[in-house]
C-alpha positions in Angstrom: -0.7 -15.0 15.4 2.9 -14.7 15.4 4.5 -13.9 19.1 7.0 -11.1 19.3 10.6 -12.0 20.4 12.9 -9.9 22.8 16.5 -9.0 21.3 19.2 -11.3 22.3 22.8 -10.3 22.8 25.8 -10.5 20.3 28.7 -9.0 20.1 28.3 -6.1 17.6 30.1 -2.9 16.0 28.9 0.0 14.1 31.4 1.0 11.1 31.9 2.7 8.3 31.0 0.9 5.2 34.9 2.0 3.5 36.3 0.8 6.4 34.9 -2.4 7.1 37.0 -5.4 7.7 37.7 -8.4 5.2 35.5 -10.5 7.4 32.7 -7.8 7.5 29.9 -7.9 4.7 30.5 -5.6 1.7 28.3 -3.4 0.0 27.8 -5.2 -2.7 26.4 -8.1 -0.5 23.7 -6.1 0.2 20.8 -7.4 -1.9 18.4 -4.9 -4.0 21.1 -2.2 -3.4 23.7 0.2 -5.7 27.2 0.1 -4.0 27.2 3.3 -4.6 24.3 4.1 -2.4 26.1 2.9 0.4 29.3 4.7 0.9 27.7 6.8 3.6 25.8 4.3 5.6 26.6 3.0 9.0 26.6 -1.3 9.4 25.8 -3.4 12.5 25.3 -6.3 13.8 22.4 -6.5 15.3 21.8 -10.0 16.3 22.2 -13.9 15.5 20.3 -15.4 12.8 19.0 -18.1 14.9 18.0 -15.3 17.2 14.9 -14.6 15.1 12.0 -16.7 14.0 9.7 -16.4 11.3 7.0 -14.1 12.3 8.9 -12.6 15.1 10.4 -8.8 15.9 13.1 -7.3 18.1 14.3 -3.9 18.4 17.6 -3.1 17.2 19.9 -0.1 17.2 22.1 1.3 14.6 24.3 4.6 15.6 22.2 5.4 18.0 19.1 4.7 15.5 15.9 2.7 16.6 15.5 0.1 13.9 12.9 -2.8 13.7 14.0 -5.8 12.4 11.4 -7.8 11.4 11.4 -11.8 9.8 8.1 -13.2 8.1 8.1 -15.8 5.1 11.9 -16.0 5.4 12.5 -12.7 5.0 14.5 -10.1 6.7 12.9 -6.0 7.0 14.1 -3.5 8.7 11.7 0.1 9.0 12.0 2.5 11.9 10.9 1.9 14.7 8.8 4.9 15.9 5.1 5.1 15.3 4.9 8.4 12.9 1.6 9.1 15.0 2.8 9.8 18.7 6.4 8.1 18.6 5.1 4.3 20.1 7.8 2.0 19.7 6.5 -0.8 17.4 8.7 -3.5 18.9 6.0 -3.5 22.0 3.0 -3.8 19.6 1.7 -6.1 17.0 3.7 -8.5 14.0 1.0 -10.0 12.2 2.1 -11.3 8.5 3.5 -8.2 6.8 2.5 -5.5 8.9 3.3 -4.1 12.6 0.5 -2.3 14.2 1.4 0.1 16.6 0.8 -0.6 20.8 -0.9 2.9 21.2 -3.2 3.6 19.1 -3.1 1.3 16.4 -1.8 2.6 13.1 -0.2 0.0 10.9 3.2 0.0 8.7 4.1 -2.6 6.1 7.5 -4.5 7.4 8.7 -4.4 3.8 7.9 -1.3 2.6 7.7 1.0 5.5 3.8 2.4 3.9 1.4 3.3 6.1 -1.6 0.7 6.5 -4.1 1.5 8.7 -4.5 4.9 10.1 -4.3 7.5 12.5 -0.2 7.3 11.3 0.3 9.7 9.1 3.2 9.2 7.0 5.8 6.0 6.4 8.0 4.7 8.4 11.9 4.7 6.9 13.4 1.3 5.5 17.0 -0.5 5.8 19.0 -2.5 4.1 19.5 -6.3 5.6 21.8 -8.9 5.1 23.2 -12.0 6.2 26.6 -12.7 7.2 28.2 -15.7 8.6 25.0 -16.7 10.4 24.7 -13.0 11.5 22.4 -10.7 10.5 23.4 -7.3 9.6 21.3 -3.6 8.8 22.7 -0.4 7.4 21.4 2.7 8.0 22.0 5.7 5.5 24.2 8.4 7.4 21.5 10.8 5.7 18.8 10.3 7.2 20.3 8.5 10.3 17.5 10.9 12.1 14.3 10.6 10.0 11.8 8.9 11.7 9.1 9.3 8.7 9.0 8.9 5.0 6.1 10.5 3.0 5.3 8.8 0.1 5.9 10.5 -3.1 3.4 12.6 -4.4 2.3 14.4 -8.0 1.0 17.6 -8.6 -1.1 19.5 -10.8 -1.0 18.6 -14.7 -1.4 21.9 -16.9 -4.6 21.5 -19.0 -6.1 18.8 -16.3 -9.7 20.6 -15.5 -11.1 18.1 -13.8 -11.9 19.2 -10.3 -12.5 17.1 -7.0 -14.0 19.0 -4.1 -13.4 18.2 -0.8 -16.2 20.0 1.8 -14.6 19.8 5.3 -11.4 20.2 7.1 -10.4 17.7 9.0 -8.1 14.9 8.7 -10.7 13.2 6.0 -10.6 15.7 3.2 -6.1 16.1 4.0 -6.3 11.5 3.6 -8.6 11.9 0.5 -5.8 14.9 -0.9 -3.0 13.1 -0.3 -3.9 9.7 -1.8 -5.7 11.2 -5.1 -1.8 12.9 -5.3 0.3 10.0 -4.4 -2.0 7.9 -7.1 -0.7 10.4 -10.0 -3.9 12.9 -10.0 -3.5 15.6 -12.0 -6.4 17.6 -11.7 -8.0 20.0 -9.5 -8.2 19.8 -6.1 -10.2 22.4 -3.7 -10.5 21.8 -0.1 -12.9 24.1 1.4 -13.7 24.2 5.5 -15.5 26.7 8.0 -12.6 26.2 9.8 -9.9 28.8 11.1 -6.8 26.7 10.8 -5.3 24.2 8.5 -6.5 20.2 9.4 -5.0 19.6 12.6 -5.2 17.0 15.3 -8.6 17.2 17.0 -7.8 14.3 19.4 -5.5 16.7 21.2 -8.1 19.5 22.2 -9.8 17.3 25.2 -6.4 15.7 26.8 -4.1 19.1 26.1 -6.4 21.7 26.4 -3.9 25.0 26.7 -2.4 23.9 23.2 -1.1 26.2 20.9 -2.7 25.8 17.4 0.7 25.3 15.3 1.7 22.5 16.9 -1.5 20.8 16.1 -1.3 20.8 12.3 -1.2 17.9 10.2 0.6 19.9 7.3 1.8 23.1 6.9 0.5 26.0 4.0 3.8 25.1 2.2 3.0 21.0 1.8 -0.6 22.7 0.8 1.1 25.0 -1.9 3.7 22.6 -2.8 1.0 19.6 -4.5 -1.1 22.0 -5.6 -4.2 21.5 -3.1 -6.3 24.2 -2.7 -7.8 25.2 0.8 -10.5 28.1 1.2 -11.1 28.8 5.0 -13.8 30.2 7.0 -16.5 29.4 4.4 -19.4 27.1 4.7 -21.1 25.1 2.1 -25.2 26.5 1.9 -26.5 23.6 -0.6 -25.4 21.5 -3.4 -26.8 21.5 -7.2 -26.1 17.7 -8.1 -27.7 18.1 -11.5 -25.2 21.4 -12.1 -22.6 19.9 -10.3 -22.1 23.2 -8.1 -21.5 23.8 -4.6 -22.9 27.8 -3.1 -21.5 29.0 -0.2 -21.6 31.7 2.4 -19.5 34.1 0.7 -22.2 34.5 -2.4 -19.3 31.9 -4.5 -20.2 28.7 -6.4 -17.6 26.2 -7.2 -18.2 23.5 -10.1 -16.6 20.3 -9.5 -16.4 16.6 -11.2 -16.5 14.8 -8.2 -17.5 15.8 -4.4 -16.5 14.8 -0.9 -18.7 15.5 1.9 -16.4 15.3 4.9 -18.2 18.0 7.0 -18.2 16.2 9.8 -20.3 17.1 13.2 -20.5 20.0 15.7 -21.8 19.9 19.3 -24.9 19.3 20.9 -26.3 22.1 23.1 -28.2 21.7 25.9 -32.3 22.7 25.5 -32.9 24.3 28.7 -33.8 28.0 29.6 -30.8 30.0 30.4 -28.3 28.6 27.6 -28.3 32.5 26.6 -26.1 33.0 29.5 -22.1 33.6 29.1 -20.1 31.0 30.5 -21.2 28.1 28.9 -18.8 26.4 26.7 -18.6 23.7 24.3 -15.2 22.1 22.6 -15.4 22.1 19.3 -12.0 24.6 18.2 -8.3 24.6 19.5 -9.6 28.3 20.6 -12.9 26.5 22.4 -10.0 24.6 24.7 -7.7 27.3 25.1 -10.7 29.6 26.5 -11.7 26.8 28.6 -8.2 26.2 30.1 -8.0 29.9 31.0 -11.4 30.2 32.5 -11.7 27.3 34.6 -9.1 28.6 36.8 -9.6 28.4 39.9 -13.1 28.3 39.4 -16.2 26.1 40.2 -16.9 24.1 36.9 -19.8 22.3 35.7 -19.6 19.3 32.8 -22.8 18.0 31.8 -22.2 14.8 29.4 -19.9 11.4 30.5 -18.9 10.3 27.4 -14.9 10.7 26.3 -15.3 14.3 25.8 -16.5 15.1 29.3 -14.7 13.0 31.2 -11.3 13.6 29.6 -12.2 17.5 30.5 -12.8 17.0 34.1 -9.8 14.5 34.1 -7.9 17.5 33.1 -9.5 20.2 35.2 -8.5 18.2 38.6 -5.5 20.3 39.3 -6.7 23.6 37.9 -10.3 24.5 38.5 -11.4 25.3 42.6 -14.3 22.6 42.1 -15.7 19.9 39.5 -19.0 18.2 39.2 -19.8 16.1 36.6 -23.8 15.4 35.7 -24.8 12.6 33.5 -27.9 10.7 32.8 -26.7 7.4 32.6 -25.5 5.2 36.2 -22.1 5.5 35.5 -19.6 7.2 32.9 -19.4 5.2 29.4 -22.5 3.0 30.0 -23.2 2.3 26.6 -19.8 1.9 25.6 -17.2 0.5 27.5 -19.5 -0.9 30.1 -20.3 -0.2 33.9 -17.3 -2.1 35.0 -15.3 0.7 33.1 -16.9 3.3 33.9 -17.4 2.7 37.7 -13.5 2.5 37.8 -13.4 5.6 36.2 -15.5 7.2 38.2 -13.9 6.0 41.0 -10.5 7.7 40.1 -11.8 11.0 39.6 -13.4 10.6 43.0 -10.9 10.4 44.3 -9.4 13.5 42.8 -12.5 15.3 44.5 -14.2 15.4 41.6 -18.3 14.9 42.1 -20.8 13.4 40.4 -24.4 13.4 39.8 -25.7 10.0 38.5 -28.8 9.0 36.4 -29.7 13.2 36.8 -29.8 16.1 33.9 -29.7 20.0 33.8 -33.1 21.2 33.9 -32.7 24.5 34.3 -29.6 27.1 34.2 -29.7 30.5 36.2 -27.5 33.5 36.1 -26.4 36.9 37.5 -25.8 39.9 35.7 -25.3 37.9 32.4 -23.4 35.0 33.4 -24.3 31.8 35.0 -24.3 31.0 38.3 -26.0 27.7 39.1 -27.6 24.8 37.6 -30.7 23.2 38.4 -30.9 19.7 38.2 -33.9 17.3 37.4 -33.8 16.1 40.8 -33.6 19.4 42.6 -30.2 19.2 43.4 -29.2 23.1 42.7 -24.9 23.4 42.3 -22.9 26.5 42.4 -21.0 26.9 39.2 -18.4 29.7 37.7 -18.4 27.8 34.1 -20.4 25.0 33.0 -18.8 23.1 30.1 -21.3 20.8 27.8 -20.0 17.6 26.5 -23.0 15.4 25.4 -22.6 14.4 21.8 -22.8 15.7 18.4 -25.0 16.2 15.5 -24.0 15.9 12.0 -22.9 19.3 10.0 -25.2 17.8 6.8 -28.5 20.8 6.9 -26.4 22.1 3.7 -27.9 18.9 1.8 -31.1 19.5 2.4 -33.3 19.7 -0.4 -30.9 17.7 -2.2 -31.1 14.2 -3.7 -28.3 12.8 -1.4 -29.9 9.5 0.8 -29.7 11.3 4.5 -31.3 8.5 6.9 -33.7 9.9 9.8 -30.7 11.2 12.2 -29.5 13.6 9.0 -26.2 11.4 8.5 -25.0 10.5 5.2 -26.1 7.5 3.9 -23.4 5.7 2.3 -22.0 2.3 0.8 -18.9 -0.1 1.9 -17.4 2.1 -0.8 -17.8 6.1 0.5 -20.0 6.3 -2.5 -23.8 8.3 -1.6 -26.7 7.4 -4.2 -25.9 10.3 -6.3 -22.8 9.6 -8.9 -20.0 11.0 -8.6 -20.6 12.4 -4.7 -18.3 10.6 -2.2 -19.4 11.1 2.3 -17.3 9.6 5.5 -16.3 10.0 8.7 -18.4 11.6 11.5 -21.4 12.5 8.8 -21.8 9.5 7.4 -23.7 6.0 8.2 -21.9 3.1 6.4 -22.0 -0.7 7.1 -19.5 -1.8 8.9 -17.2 -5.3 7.9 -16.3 -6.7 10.9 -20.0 -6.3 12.2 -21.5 -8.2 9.7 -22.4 -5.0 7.4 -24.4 -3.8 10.2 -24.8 -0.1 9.0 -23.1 2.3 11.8 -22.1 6.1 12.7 -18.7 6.3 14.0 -19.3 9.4 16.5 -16.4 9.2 18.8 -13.7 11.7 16.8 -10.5 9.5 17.3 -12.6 6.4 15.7 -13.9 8.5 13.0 -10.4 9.2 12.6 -8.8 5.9 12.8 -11.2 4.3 10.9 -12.6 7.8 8.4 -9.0 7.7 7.4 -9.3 4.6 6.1 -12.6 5.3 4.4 -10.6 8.5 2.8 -8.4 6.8 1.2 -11.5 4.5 -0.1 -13.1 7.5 -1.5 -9.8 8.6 -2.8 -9.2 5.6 -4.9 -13.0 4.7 -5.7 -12.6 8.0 -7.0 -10.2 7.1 -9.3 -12.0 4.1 -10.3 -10.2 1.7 -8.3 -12.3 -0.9 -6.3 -11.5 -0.2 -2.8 -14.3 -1.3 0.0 -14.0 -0.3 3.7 -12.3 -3.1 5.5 -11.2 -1.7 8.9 -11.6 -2.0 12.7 -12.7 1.2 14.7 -9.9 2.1 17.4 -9.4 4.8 19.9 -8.4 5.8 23.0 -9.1 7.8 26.0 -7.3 9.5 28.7 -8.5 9.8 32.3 -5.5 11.3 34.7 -3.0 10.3 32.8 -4.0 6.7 32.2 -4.6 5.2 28.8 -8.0 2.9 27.8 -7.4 1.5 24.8 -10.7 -0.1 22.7 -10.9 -1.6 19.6 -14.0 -3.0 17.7 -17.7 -2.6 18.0 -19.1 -3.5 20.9 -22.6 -2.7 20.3 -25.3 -5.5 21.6 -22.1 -6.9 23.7 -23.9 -10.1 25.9 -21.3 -10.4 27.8 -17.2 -9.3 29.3 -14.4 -11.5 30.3 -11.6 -10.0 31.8 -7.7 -10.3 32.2 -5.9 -8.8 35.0 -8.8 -6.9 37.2 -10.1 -3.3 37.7 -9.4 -2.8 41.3 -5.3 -3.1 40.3 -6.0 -1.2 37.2 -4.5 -3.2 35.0 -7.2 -5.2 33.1 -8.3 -6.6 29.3 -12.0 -6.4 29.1 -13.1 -8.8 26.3 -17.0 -7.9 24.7 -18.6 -11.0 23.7 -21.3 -11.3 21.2 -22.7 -15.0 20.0 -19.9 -16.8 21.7 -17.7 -14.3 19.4 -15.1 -11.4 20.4 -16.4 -8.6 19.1 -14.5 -5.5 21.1 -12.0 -5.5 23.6 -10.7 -2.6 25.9 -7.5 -2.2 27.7 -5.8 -0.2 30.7 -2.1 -1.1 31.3 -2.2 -4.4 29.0 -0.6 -3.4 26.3 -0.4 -4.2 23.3 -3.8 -6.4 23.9 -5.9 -4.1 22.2 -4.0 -4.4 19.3 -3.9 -8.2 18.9 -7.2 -8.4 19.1 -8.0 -5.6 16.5 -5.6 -7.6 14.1 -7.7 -10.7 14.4 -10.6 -8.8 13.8 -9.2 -7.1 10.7 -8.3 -10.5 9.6 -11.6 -11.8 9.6 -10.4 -14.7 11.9 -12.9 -14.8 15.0 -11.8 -14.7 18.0 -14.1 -17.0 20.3 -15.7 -17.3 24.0 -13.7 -20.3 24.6 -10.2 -18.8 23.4 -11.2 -15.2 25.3 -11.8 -17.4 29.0 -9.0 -19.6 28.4 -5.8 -19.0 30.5 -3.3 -19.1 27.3 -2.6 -15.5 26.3 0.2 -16.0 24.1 -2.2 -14.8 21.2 -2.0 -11.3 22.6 1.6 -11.1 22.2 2.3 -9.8 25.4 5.0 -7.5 26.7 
């Protein structure tokens, strides 16, 4: 893998391209470019040619403009430079033949083109013109759009007389992929989006780290990109069954909608506790930008409960520390993300929020829940342990959104998620399923057939199969090949894990976890098969690029002391 390179100094300008000196490249030297589309650009040199390699990166500024300049197979690119997802700078993350992957959370951009590659990024990334001028290199930026920092592809609309009709069930970032692709591929036909939700599809990742967040700023797109490309979206209406001989969908509201194809991207709510007392107000689940907001608000000052230490609980308690009076945290495993990340992970976890005051109840579940005058009060725990509590939160997994297919011909397997192949397609013709409600096999684990329950993964990697039912849709051949990554935040720090780690026989680490700054690396028949990160970036990132590649990482490269694979800052 190619090893990023840090930006060298030259002497530079930034000018005008009319104004430019006889010694300075003209616009017509420009390759692949009109003259005339360069009278209002800004030029710069950014740096020597012999300052980049082939397969190398540096950061470069243009008027004030973050660019990446890129070099691989002997050509020059030059794309923007901020992730379109949170605003990483790519220059810290990944280069690996044509495409940067971002140091965050690892979306992917083609160098060349600018195109989104691998999700949770959104939209493009701008490009720049490049050129070479007495052994310097050169970009110009477009005085335009000298302050975008995304490019949407372009998209089509509805054709008049087009009746065929692709429904999307579910509103989340799935069905919004699966729009978007069927209109940037020239679609024009129907397409109806129809959720249970409130609001438009927004960011879901944000409801357990941001909790007091205000639902506008969480949207993915607004009514008016909706209206614009002619997508339809129906809220707050649920799907009751589907006729796959009829081709209908009934729903809540009494209507039936016909379509040509279907997507089932319902996705999965959460799991409640089964204990007496559940009746009780108080108890809260996160499922809604509402569910967070009332959680925010009434864990004030107050004596909170989280039963459940997977990402969801823990990244609520991480962010009750500094509001709520008291926090205790049950789970039923020895430590937080046992059967994820690992005990090493989750004991230095644990140990943070300890430190926060936060308590915790180990290898122990809610037996019981009590209440006064309608609202709980305490919790009984299997081992007797009985703990105050003003509002107890419950965070232990999902279950899939899928009783509408019952009675249906659609493959469910024996947990009621949708059974589907490397190409989103169900056993029915013509009916597409992915993300969070459906099992598919997974590439890079040998087809093993998996659930991707963890929303940022189903997200990262559901994107991904979106756009593969999107295109499959449209008849073009387009299997799964993607690594899961996500991320979670505990007080303000970052783990970063990419893979599956599933069956793991073994970690080596970089750094350590008492310094917290560590690489764990999951090991499976002498084979890398996930890795997770705290402060060693972009790690995570590397690896999930070999993985994605197909090229194994193994034992013997993981324990040994070179790192420069990693590409690290």
């Amino acid at each position: 893998m190619a090893s990023r390179h840090r930006l060298m100094k030259c002497d530079s300008e930034t000018v005008s391209v009319t104004n430019m000196a006889a010694n300075q490249p003209q616009p017509q030297d420009f390759v692949d470019s009109d003259p005339e589309d360069l009278s209002g650009e800004l030029v710069q040199a950014v740096c020597l040619e012999s300052d980049l390699q082939d397969g190398q990166m540096l950061e470069v500024e243009v008027g004030h403009h973050s660019v990446l300049l890129t070099r691989t197979e002997g050509q020059y690119s030059a794309i923007g430079n901020q992730c379109t997802h949170y605003g990483a700078p790519l220059s810290k993350g990944v280069i690996s033949g044509n495409r940067v992957r971002c140091p965050w959370h690892g979306a992917c951009f083609n160098v060349h083109t600018g195109d989104v590659e691998e999700f949770p990024g959104m939209d493009g990334l701008p490009c720049h013109k490049v050129m070479i001028h007495n052994n310097k290199v050169y970009v110009s930026v477009n005085k335009k759009t000298l302050e975008q920092q995304r490019r949407m592809k372009k998209m089509g609309a509805a054709v008049s007389g087009v009746t065929h009709t692709v429904l999307l069930l579910g509103g989340g970032v799935a069905s919004l992929i699966c729009a978007e692709t069927l209109r940037q591929e020239n679609f024009g036909g129907r397409i109806v989006m129809v959720t249970r939700d409130e609001l438009l599809p927004y960011d879901k990742t944000r409801l357990s780290k941001v909790m007091n967040v205000d639902s506008e700023s969480i949207l993915l797109r607004r009514m008016d990109f909706y209206h614009k490309y002619d997508i339809e979206v129906q809220l707050r209406k649920e799907a009751l069954s589907v006729d796959t001989d009829k081709k209908t969908v009934t729903f809540d509201d009494g209507s039936v909608q016909r379509y040509d194809q279907l997507l089932i991207a319902t996705g999965c709510r959460a799991k409640g506790l089964d204990v007496s007392g559940m009746g009780l107000d108080n108890i809260k689940k996160l499922e809604t930008p509402e569910d967070a907001r009332q959680i925010h608000t009434s864990c004030l000052g107050c004596d909170v409960v989280v039963v459940g230490t997977s990402f969801v609980g823990m990244e609520v308690a991480s962010y009750l520390v500094d509001k709520a009076s008291s926090i205790t945290v049950v789970g039923s495993s020895e430590l937080p993300y046992q059967n994820t990340l690992g005990p090493e992970i989750g004991r230095v976890t644990m140990t943070m929020l300890a430190e926060k005051n936060v308590s915790f109840y180990m290898n122990d579940n809610i037996s019981e829940v009590r209440g006064v005058h309608g609202k709980v009060n305490q919790v009984v725990l299997r081992s007797g342990k009985v703990v105050r509590v003003d509002i107890l939160i419950v965070a232990i997994g999902t279950v899939p959104n899928s009783e509408f297919l019952r009675g249906s011909p659609i493959k469910l397997d024996s947990r009621k998620f949708v059974h589907v192949d490397k190409h989103m397609r169900t056993n029915v013709d013509g009916v597409f399923c992915g993300g969070d409600v459906a099992t598919f096999p997974l590439t890079m684990a040998k087809d093993r057939r998996v659930n991707i329950g963890h929303w940022q993964m189903a997200q990262a990697h559901g994107d991904e199969q979106r756009r593969t039912a999107a295109l499959n849709m449209l008849k073009q051949d387009s299997p799964v090949n993607s690594v899961p990554f996500y991320w979670t935040v505990v007080l303000g720090k970052t783990i970063r894990y990419a893979g599956y780690g599933e069956g793991y026989t073994e970690i080596v680490m970089k750094g350590n976890f008492e310094d917290r700054k560590f690489l764990a690396l999951y090991i499976k028949d002498d084979e890398v098969i996930a890795a997770a990160s705290l402060n060693y970036d972009p790690a995570v990132s590397a690896v999930a690029e070999r993985l994605v590649s197909g090229r194994v990482i193994t034992r013997d490269e993981a324990l040994s002391d070179d790192l420069s694979w990693l590409q690290l800052s």
